[in-house]
Backbone bond lengths (Angstrom), bond angles and torsions (degrees), N, CA, C in turn:
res aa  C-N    CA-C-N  psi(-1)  N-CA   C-N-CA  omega(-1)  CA-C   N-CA-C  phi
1 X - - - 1.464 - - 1.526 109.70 -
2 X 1.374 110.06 134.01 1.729 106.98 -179.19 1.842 101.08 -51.11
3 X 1.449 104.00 171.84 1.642 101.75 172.15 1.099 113.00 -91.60
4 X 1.227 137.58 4.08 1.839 120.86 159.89 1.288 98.56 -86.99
5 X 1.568 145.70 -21.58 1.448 140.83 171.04 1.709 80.99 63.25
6 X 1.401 122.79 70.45 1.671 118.98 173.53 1.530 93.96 -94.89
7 X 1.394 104.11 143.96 1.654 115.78 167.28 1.700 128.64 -72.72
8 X 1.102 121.89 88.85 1.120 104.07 -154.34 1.897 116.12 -108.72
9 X 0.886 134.71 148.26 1.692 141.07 176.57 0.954 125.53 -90.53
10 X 1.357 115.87 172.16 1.849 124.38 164.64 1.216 103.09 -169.88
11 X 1.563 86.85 154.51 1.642 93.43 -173.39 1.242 95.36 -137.64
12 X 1.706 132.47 155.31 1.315 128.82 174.57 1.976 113.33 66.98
13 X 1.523 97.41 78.78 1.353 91.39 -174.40 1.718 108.76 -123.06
14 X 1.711 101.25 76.98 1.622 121.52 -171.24 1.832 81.49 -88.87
15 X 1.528 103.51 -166.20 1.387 119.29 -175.87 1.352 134.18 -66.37
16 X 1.588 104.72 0.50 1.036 105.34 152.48 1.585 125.56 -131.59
17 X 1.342 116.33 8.76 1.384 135.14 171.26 1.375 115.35 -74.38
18 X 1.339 88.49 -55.63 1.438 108.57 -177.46 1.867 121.56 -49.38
19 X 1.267 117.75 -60.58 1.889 118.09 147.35 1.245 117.97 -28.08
20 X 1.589 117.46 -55.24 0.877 129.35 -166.49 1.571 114.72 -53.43
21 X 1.626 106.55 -69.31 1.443 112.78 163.54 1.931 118.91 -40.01
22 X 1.714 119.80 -32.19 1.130 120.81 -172.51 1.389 116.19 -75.35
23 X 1.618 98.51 -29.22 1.262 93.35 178.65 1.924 131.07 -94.72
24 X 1.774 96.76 -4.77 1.444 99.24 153.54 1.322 108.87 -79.18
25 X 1.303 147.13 -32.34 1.590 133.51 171.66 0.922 114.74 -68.14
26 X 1.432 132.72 -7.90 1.924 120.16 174.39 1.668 87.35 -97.75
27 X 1.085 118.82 -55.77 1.893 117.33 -175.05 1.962 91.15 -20.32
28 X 1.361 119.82 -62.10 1.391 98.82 -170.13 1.799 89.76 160.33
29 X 1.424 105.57 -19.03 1.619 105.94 -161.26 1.698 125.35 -76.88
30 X 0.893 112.01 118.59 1.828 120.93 163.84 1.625 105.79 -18.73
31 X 1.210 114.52 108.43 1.907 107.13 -176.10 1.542 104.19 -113.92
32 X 0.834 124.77 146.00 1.428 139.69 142.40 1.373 147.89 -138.12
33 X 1.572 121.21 92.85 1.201 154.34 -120.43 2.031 92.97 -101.30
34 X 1.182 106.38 137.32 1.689 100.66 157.03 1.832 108.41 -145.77
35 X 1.083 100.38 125.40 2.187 93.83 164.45 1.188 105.10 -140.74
36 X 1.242 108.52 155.70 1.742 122.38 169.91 0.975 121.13 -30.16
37 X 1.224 114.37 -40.72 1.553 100.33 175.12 1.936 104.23 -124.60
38 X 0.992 88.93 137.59 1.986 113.84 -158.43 2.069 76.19 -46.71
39 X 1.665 92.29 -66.56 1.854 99.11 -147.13 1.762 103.71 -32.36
40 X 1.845 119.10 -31.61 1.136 110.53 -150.20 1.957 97.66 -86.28
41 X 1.024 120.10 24.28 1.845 133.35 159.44 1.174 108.45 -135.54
42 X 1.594 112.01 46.64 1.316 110.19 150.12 1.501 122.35 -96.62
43 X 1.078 122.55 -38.03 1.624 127.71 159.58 1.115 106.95 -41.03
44 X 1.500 145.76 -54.58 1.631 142.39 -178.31 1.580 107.32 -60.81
45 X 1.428 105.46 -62.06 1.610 77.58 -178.75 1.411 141.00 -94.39
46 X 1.653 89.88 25.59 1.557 96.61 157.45 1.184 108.71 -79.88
47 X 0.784 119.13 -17.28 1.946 128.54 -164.36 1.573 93.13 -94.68
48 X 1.137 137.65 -21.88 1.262 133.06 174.34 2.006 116.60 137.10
49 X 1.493 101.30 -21.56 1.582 89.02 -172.52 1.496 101.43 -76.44
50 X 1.487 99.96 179.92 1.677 131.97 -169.62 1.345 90.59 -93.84
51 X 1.433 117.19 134.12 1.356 142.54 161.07 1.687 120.79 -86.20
52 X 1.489 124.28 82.92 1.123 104.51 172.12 1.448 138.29 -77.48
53 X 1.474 133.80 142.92 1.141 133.84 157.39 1.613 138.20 -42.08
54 X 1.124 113.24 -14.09 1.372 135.14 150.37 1.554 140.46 -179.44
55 X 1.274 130.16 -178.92 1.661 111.62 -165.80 1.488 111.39 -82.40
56 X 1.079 116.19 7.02 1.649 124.25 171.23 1.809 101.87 -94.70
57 X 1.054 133.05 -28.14 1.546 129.93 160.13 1.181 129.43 -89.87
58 X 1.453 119.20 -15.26 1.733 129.40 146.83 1.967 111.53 -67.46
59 X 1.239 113.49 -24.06 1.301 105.40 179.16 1.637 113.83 -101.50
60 X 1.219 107.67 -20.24 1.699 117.49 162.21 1.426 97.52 -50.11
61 X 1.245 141.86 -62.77 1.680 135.09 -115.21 1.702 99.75 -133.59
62 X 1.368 120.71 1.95 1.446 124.92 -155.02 1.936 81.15 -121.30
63 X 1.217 100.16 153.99 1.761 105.42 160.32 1.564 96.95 -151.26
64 X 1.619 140.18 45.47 1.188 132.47 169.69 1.997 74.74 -166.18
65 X 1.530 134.83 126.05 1.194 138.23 143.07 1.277 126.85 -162.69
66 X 1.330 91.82 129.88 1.759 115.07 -174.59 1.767 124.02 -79.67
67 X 0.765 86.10 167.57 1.728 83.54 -157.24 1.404 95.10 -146.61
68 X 1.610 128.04 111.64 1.176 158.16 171.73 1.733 121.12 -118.98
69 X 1.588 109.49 64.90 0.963 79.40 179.10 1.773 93.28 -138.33
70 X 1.240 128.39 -173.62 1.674 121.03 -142.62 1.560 109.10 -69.25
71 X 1.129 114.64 -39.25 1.967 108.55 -152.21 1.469 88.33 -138.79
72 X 1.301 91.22 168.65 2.151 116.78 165.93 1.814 94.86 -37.08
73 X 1.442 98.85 -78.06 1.712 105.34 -163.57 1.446 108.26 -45.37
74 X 0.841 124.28 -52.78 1.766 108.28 171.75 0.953 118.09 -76.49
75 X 1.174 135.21 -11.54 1.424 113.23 155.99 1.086 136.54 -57.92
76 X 1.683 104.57 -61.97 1.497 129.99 161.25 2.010 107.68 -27.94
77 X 1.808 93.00 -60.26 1.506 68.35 -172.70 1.915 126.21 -99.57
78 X 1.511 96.46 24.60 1.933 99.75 153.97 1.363 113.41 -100.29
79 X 1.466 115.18 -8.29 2.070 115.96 166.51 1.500 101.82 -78.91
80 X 1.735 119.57 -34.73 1.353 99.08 -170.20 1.558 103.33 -87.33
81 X 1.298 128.19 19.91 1.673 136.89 159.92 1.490 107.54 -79.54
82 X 1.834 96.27 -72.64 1.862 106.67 -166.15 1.713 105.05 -56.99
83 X 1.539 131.57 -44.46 1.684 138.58 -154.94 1.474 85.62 -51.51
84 X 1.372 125.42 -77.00 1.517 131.39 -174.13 1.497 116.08 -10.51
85 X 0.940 93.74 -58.40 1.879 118.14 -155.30 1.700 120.93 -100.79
86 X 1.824 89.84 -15.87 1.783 88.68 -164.20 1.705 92.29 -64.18
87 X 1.417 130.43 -175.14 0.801 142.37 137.76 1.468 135.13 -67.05
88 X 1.631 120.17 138.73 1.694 98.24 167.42 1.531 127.58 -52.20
89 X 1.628 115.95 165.82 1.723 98.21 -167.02 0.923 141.33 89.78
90 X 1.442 112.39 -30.41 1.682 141.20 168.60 1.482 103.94 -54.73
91 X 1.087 91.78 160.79 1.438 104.36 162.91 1.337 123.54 -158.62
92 X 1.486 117.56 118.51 1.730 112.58 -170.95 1.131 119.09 -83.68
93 X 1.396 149.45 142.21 1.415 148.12 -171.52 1.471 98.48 -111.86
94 X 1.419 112.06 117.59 2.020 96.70 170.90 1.357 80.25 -104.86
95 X 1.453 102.42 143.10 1.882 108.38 161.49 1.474 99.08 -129.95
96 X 1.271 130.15 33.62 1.739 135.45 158.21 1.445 84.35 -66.77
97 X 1.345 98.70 158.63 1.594 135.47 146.79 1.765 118.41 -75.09
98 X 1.201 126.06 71.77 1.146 139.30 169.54 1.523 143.45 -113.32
99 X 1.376 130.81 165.20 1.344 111.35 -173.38 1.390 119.04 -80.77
100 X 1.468 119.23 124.68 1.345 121.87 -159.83 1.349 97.01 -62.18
101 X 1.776 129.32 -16.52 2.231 91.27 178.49 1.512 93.41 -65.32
102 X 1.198 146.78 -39.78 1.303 150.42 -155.31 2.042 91.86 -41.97
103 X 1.153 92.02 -62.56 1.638 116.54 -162.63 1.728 91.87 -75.51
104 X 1.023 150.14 -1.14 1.607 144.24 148.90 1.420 97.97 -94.44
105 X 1.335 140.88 -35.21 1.527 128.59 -175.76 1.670 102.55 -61.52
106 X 1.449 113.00 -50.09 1.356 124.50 -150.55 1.480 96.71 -80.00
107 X 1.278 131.99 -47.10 1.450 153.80 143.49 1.862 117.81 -6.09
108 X 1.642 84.76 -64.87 2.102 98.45 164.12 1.704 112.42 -51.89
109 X 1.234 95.36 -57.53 1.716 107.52 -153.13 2.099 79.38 -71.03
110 X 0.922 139.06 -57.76 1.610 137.43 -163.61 1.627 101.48 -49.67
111 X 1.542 104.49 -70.06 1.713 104.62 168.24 1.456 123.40 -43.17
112 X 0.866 132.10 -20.85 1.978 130.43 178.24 1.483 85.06 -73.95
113 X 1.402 128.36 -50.30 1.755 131.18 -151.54 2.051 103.65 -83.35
114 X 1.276 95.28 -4.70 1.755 105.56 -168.99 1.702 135.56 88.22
115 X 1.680 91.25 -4.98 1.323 112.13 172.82 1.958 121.62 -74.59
116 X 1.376 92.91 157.14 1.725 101.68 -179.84 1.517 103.14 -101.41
117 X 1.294 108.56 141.58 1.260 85.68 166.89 1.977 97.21 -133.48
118 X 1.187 113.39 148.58 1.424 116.89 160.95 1.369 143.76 -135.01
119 X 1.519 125.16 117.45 1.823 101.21 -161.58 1.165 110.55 -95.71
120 X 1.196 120.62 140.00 1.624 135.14 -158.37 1.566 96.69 -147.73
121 X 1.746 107.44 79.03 1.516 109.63 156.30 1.293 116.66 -78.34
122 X 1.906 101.48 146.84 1.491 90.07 -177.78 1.320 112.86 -116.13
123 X 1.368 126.31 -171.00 1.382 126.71 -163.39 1.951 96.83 -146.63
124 X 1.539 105.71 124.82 1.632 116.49 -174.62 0.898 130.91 123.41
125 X 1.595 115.14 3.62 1.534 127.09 152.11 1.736 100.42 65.61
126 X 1.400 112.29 176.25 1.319 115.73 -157.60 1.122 108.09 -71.30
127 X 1.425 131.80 -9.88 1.245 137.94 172.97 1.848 117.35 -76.00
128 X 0.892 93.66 -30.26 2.047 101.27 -175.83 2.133 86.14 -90.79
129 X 1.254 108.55 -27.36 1.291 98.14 179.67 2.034 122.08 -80.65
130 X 1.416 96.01 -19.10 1.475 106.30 175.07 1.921 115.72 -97.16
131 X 1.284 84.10 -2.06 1.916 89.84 162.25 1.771 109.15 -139.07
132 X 1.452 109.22 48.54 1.265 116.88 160.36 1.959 105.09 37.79
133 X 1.133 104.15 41.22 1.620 98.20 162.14 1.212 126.76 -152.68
134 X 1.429 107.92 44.32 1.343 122.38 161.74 1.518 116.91 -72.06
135 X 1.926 113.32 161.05 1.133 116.65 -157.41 1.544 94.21 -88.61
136 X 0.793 132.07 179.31 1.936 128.29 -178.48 1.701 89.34 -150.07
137 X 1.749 128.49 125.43 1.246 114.46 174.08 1.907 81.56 -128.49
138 X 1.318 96.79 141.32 1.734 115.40 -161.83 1.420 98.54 -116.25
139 X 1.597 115.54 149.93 1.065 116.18 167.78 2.100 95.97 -151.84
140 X 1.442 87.54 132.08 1.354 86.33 -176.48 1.759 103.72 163.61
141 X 1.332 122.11 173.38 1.571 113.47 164.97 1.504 118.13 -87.14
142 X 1.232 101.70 170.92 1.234 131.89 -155.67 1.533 101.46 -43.76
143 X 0.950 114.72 -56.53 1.888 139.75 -166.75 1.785 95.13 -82.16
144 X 0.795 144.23 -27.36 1.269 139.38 179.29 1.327 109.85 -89.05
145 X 1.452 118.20 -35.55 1.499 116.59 162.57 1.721 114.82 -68.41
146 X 1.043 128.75 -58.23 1.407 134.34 158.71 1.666 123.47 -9.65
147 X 1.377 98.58 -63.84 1.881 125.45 161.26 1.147 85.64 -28.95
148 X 1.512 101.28 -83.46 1.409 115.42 -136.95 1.821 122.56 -62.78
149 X 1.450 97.81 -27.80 1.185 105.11 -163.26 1.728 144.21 -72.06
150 X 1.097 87.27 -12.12 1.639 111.00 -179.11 2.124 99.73 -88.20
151 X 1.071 120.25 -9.52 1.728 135.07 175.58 1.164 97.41 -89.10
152 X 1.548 109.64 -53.51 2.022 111.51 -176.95 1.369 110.34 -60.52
153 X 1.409 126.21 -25.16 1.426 114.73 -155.30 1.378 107.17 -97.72
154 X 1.586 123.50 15.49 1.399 116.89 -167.02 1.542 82.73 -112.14
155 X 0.959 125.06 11.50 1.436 116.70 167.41 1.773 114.13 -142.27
156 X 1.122 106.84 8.76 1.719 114.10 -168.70 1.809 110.28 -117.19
157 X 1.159 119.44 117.13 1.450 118.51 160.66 1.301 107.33 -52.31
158 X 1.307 112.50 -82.68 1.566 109.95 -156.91 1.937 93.28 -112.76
159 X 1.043 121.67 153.94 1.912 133.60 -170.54 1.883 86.45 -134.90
160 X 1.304 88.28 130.70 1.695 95.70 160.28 1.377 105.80 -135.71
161 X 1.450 126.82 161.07 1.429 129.94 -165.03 1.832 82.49 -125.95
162 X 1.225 140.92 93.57 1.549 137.36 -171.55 1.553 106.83 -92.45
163 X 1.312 130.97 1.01 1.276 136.94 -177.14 1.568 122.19 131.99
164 X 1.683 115.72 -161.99 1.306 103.26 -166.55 1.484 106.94 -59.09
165 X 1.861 111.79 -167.16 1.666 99.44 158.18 1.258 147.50 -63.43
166 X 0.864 126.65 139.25 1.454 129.61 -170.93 1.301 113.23 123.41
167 X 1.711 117.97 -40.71 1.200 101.93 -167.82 1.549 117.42 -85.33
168 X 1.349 120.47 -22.42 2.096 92.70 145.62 1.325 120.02 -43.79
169 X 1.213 127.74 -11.46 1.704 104.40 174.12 1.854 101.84 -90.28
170 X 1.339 111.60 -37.21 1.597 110.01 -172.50 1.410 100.80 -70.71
171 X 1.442 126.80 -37.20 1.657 113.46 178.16 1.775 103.44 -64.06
172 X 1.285 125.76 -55.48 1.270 127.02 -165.80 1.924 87.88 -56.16
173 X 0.959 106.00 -75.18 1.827 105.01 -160.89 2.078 104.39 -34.20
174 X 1.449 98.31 -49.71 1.481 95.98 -178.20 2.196 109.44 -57.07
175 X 1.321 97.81 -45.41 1.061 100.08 -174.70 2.132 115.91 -69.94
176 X 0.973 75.48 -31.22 2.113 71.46 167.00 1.929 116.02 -72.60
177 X 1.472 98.50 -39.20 1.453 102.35 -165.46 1.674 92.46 -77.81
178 X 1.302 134.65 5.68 1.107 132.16 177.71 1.099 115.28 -100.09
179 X 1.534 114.60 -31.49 1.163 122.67 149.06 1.317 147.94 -46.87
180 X 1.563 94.89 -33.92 1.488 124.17 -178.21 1.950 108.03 -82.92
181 X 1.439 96.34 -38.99 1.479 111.62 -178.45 1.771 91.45 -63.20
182 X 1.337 125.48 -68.50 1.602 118.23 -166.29 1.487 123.80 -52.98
183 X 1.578 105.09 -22.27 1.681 92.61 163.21 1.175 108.52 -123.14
184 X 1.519 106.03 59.39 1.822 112.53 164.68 1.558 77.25 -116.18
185 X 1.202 119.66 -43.71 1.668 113.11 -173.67 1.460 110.36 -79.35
186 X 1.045 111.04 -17.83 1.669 113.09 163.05 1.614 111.30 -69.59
187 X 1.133 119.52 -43.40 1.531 134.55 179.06 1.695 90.76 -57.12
188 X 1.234 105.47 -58.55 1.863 102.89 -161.37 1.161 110.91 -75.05
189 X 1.199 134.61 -39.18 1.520 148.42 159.19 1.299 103.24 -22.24
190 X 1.559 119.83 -96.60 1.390 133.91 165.66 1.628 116.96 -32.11
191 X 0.827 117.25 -37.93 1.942 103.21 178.61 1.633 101.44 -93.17
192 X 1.497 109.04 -21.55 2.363 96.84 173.00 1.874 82.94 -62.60
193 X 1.309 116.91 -70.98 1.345 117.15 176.61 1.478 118.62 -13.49
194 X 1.115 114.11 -61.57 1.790 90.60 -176.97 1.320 112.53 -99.45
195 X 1.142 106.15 19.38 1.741 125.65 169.50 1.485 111.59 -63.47
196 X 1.861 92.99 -41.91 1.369 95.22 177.26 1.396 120.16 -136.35
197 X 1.354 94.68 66.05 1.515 115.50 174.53 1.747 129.76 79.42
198 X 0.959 83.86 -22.23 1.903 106.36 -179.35 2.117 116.09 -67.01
199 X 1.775 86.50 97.59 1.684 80.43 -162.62 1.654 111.51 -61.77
200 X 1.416 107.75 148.49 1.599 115.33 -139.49 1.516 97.65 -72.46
201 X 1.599 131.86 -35.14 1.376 132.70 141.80 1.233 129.70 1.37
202 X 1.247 89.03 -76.18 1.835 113.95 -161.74 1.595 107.57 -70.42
203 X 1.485 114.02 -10.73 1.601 127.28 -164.70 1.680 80.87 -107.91
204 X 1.050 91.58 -73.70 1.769 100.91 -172.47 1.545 107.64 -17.89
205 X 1.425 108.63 -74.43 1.684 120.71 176.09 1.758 115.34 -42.18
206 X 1.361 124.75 -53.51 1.290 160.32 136.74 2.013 96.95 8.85
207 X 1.653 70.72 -91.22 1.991 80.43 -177.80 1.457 111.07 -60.47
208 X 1.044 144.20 -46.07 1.584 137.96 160.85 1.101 109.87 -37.80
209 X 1.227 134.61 -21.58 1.737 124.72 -178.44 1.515 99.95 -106.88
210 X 1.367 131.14 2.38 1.494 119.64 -172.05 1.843 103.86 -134.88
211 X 1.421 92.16 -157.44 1.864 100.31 -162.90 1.749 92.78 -64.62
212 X 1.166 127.57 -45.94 1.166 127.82 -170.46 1.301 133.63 -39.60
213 X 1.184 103.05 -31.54 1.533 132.70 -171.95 1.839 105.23 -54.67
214 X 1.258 84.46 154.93 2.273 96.76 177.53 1.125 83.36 -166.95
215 X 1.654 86.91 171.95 1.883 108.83 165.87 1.245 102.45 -67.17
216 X 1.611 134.21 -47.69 0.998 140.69 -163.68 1.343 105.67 -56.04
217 X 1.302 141.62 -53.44 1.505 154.13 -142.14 1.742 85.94 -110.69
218 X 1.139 138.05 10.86 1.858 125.27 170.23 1.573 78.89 -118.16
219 X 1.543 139.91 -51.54 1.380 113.15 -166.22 1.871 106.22 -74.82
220 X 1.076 116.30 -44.60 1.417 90.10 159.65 1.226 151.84 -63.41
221 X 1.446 121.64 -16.55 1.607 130.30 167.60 1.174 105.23 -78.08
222 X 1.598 121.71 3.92 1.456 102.35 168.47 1.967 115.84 -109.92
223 X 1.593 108.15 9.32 1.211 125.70 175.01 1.728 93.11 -77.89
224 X 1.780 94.13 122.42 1.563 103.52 157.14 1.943 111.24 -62.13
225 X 1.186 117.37 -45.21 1.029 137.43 148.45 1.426 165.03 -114.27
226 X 1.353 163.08 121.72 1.493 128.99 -154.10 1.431 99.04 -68.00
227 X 0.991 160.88 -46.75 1.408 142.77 -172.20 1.734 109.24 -58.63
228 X 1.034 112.68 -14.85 1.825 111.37 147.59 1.385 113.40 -46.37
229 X 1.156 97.54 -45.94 1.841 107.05 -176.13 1.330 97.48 -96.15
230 X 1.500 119.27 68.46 1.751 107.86 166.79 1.744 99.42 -101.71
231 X 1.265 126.30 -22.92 1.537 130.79 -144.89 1.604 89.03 -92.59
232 X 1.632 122.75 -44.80 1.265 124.33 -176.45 1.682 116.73 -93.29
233 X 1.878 116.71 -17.47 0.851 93.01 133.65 1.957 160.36 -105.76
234 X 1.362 91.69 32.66 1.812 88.99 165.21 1.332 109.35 -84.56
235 X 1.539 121.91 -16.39 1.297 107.64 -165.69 1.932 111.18 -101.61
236 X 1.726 100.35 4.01 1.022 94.76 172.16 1.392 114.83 -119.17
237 X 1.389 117.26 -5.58 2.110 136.80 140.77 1.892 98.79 -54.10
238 X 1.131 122.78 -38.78 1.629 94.86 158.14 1.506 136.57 -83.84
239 X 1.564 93.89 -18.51 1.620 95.82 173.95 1.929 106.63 -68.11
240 X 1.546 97.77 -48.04 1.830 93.79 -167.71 1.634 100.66 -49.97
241 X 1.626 109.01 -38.38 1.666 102.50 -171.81 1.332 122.82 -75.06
242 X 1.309 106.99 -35.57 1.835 104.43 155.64 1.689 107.81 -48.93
243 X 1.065 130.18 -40.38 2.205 137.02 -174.44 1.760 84.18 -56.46
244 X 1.420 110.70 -45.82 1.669 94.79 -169.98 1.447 118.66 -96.56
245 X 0.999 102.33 2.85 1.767 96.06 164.42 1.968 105.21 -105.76
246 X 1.064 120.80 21.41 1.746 124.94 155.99 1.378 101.90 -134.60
247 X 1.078 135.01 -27.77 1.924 124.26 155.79 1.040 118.56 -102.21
248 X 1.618 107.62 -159.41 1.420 102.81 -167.88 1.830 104.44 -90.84
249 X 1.288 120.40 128.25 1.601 126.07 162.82 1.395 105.92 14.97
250 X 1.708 100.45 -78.38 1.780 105.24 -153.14 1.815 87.48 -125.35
251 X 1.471 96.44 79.90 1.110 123.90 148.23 1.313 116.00 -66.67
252 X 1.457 133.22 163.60 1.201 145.55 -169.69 1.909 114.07 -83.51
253 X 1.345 110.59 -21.82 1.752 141.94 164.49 1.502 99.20 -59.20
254 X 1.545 106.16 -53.57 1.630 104.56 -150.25 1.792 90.71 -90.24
255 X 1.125 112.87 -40.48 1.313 120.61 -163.61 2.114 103.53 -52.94
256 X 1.346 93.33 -36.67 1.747 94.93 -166.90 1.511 100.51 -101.99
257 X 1.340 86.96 11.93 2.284 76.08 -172.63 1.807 72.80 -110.34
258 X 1.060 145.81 -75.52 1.562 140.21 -147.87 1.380 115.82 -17.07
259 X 1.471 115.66 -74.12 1.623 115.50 176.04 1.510 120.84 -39.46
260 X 1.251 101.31 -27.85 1.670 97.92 178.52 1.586 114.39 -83.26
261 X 1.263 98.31 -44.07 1.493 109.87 -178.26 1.627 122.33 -67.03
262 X 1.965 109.68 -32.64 1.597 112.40 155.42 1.265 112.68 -57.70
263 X 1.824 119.85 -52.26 1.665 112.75 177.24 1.595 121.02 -47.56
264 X 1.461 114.52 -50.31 1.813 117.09 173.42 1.775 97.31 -49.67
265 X 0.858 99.71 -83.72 2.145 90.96 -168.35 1.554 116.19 -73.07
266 X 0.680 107.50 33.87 1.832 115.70 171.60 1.493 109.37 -63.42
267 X 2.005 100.36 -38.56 1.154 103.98 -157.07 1.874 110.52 -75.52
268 X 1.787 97.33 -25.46 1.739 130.74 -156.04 1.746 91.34 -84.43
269 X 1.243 110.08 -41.45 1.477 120.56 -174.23 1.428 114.81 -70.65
270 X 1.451 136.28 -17.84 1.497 146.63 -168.33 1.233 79.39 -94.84
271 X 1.532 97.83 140.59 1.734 113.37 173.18 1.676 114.19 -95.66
272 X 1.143 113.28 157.80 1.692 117.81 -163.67 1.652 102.15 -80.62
273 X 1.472 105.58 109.38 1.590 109.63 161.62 1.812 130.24 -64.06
């Protein structure tokens, strides 16, 4: 057990929450897990964490808990559960992908109560989360990162503290829609390519071995199609649209990620005959 033996929570344990929470309960830490539906914290407390009965008894008994769960609205409404109840000293971790005023509103109302709060979206999907080396980008003060940080690292490669709150949500949002931008240019790349004769393969393989190359342009040259990428892209058509509600709309991110991102849900967007 670490030596503060701190009590720590989670909430929202989908495919990448879910590691996440596993790998603060093997680190050594006191867990206590709650989701909508009981069955989906049954794997944890076979493994040993506490199952609470609801998010007002995960925020009684926890003084370090993270909060993974999809959008603003759920967040908002499992903070307006835990704020009540946390203890002073606490400190909440959101690591959703959300809009950082969200994470300065929620931030105000925690500080009046004595709580920290810090958002630390991460980057590496459930896989960087089930071998503890996901990216962690933090936003919060100095002392609230500190708290927090020795909980983050049993599941985090690299932790950055990028400024007050919010700005883990503006690094994460810039950093997805950049993502989103490299295989819109991976998308465009490959179809000028067989535009002009160049079988899309032989280019594909090609740019992975030269300057051209990204992460972005190897996970797309390996899509038989972009509607392969419909599941990863809605969730990164909300990150570019969160980029345009803190920049401008038709930013240069949103502008080169769109065509790719209409081709992925083209298929989700046609209505059922």
């Amino acid at each position: 057990m670490p030596n503060d033996k701190i009590a720590t929570g989670f909430i929202g344990l989908g495919s990448q929450g879910g590691p996440m929470a596993e790998r603060m309960l093997a680190a050594g830490y006191e867990l206590t897990v709650w989701a909508r539906r009981p069955e989906a914290t049954d794997d944890l407390v076979a493994k040993g964490a506490h199952r609470a009965t609801s998010v007002a008894e995960l925020g009684e008994r926890c003084q370090h808990i993270g909060v993974c769960v999809v959008d603003d609205a759920g967040v908002e409404q499992i903070c307006a559960e835990l704020l009540p109840v946390m203890k002073p000293g606490s400190v909440l971790v959101i690591h959703s992908t959300i809009l950082p005023q969200t994470c300065e509103r929620l931030a105000a109302q925690a500080e009046a109560r004595g709580i920290a709060v810090l958002d630390a979206p991460v980057s590496g999907g459930g896989a960087g989360a089930a071998t503890g080396t996901l990216t962690v980008m933090c936003g919060g003060n100095e002392a609230a990162f500190a708290k927090a940080l020795p909980v983050i690292e049993s599941f985090a490669g690299k932790t950055v503290l990028l400024g007050p709150v919010g700005s883990g949500q503006r690094a994460k949002i810039v950093n997805n829609a950049l993502m989103a931008a490299n295989m819109g240019l991976a998308h465009a790349a490959l179809s000028l390519g067989e535009g002009l004769g160049i079988d899309r393969a032989a280019l594909a393989d090609l740019v992975k071995h030269s300057s051209g190359r990204s992460f972005g342009f190897e996970v797309y040259a390996r899509l038989p199609s972009p509607t392969a990428f419909a599941h990863g892209g809605k969730l990164l058509r909300k990150d570019v649209d969160l980029l345009g509600t803190i920049a401008a709309p038709g930013n240069a991110l949103a502008h080169a990620a769109d065509p790719f991102l209409d081709a992925a849900l083209a298929a989700m967007e046609q209505p059922a005959s």
